[in-house]
C-alpha positions in Angstrom: 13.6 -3.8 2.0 12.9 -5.3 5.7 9.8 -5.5 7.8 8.2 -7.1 10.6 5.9 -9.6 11.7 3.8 -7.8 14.6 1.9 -9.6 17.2 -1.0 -9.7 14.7 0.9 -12.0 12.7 1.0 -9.1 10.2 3.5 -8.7 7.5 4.8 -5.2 7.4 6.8 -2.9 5.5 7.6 0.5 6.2 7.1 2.9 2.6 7.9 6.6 1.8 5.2 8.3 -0.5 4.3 11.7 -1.1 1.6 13.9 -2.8 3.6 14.8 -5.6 6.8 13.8 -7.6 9.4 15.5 -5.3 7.8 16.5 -2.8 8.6 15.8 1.2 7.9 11.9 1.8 6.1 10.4 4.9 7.0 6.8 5.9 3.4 4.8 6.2 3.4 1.3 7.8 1.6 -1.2 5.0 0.1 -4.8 5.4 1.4 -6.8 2.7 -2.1 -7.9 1.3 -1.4 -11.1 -1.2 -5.0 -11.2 -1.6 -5.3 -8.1 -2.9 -4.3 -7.5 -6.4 -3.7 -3.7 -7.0 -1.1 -1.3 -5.7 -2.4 0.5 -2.7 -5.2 0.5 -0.2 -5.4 4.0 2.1 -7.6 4.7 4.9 -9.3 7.6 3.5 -8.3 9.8 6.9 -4.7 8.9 6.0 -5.0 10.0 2.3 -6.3 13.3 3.4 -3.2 14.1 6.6 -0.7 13.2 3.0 -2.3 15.5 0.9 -3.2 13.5 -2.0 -5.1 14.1 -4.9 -7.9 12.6 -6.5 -7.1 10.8 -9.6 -10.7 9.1 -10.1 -13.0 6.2 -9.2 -12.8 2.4 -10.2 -15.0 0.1 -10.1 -14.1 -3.5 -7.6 -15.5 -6.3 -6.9 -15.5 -7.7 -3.2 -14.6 -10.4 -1.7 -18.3 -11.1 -1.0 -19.5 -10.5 -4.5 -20.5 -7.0 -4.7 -19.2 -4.2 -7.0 -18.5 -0.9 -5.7 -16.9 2.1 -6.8 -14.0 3.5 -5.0 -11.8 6.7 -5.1 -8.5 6.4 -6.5 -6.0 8.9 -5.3 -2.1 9.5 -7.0 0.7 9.3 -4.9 4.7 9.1 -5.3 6.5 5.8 -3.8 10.1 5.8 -3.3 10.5 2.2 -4.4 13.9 0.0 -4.6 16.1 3.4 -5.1 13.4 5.1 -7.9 10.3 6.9 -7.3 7.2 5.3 -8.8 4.0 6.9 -9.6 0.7 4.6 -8.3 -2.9 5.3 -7.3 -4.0 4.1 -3.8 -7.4 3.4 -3.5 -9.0 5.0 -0.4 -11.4 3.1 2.2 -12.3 3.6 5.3 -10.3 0.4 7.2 -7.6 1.0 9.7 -4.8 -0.3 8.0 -2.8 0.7 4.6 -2.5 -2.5 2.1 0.1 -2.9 -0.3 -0.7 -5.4 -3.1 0.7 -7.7 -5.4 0.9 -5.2 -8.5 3.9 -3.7 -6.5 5.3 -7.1 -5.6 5.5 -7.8 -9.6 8.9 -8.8 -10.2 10.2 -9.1 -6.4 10.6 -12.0 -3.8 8.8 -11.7 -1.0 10.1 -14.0 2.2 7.8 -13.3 5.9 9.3 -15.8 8.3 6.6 -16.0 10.8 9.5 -18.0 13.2 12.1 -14.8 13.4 9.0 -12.2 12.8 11.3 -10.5 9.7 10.2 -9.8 6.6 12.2 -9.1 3.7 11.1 -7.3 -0.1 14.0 -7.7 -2.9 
């Protein structure tokens, strides 16, 4: 899989999810997030144009200390040639995460010099 350093000095991957197992995928642009150890982050306006569903709420704690509770929502990922059920937590930043529990078992290589990115 092959992405992009952007002018932001972002690392990011292009991913194809949908609401449900089957169903018609939508590419979404993610920030590879190493700091962040789940699955998924959404902006919760996002989550609603894809159509997922609620799965439930977890409880976090941020960066800062404090515990919150935040929605989880289900979604299919097309993922190295499978489809792979995950939650994506919503929020209400401007960018989708991706996290380290989907980098589990990969290599992950962002050469900031040639602005490429590449998941295998």
């Amino acid at each position: 899989m092959n992405g992009i350093v952007d002018e932001s000095m972002r690392a990011l991957l292009d991913v194809s999810l949908a609401a449900a197992k089957g169903a018609n995928k939508q590419v979404l642009t993610v920030w590879i997030d190493t700091a962040f150890n789940g699955g998924l982050v959404i902006p919760r306006r996002r989550i609603e144009r894809l159509g997922l569903k609620q799965a439930s709420t977890t409880q976090a704690i941020l960066a800062d200390g404090r515990s919150v509770d935040l929605e989880t929502f289900t979604c299919h990922l097309e993922w190295f040639g499978g489809e792979c059920r995950t939650q994506a937590v919503a929020n209400d930043g401007e960018f989708p995460l991706l996290g380290t529990l989907l980098l589990a078992d990969r290599k992950l290589t962002i050469d900031y010099k040639t602005k490429t990115v590449v998941l295998d």
